[in-house]
C-alpha positions in Angstrom: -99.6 -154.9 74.3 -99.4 -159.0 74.1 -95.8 -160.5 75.2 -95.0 -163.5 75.9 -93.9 -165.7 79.4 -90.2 -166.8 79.2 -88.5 -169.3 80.9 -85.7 -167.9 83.3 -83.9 -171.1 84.9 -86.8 -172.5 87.5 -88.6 -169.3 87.2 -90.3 -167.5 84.2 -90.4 -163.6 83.4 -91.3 -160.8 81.1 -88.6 -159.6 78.4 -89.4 -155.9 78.2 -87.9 -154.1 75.6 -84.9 -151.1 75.2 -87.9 -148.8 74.1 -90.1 -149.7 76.9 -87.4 -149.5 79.4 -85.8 -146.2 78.0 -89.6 -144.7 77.9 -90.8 -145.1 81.6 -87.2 -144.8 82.9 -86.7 -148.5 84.4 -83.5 -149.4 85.6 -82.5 -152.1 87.7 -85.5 -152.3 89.8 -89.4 -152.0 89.4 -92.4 -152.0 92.0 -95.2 -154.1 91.3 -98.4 -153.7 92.4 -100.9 -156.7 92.3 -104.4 -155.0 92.0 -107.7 -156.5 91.6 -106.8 -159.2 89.1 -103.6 -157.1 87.6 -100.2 -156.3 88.1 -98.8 -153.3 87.5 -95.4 -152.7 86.8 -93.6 -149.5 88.0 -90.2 -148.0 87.5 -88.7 -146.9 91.1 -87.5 -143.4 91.0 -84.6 -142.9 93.8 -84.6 -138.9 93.9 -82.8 -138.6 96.9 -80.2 -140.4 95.4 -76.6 -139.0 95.6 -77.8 -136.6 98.4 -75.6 -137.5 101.4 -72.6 -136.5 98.9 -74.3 -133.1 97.5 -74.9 -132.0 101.4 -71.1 -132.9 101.8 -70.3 -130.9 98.7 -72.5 -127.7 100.0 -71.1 -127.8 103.2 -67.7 -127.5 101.9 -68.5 -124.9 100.0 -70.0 -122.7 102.2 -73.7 -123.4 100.4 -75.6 -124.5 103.2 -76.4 -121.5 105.0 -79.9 -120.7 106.4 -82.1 -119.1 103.4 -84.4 -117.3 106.3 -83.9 -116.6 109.9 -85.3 -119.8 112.2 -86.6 -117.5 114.7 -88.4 -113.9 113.7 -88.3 -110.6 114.8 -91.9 -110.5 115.7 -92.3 -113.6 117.3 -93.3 -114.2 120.6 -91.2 -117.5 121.8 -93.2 -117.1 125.7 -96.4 -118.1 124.6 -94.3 -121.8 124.1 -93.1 -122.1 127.7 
């Protein structure tokens, strides 16, 4: 796909469009990677996001319990010391 340099102030830029943005999920940021004579453009995915306040929400709820025992039956914890 061909598009054109625009001027942006003292700087110039690429005008991407709503499709292109909506389609690979670009926000506010991108990552670009300059790679033997290209640059690619990435979206960056944040899928932690919103985490610290969905551990609070668990925790209040009760949600965070242990899935699985951290120690088992069988195991032999001497062999460690």
């Amino acid at each position: 796909m061909e598009t054109a340099i625009i001027k942006i102030g003292n700087s110039k830029g690429l005008r991407l469009s709503k499709t292109i943005l909506e389609k690979y999920d670009i926000k506010d940021k991108v990552d670009l990677i300059l790679e033997k004579g290209q640059i690619i453009i990435k979206p960056i995915s944040s899928p932690r996001k919103n985490w610290e306040e969905e551990f609070r929400k668990m925790s209040e709820n009760g949600d965070d319990k242990l899935l699985m025992n951290d120690v088992f039956e069988d195991e032999n914890l001497e062999e460690w010391t």
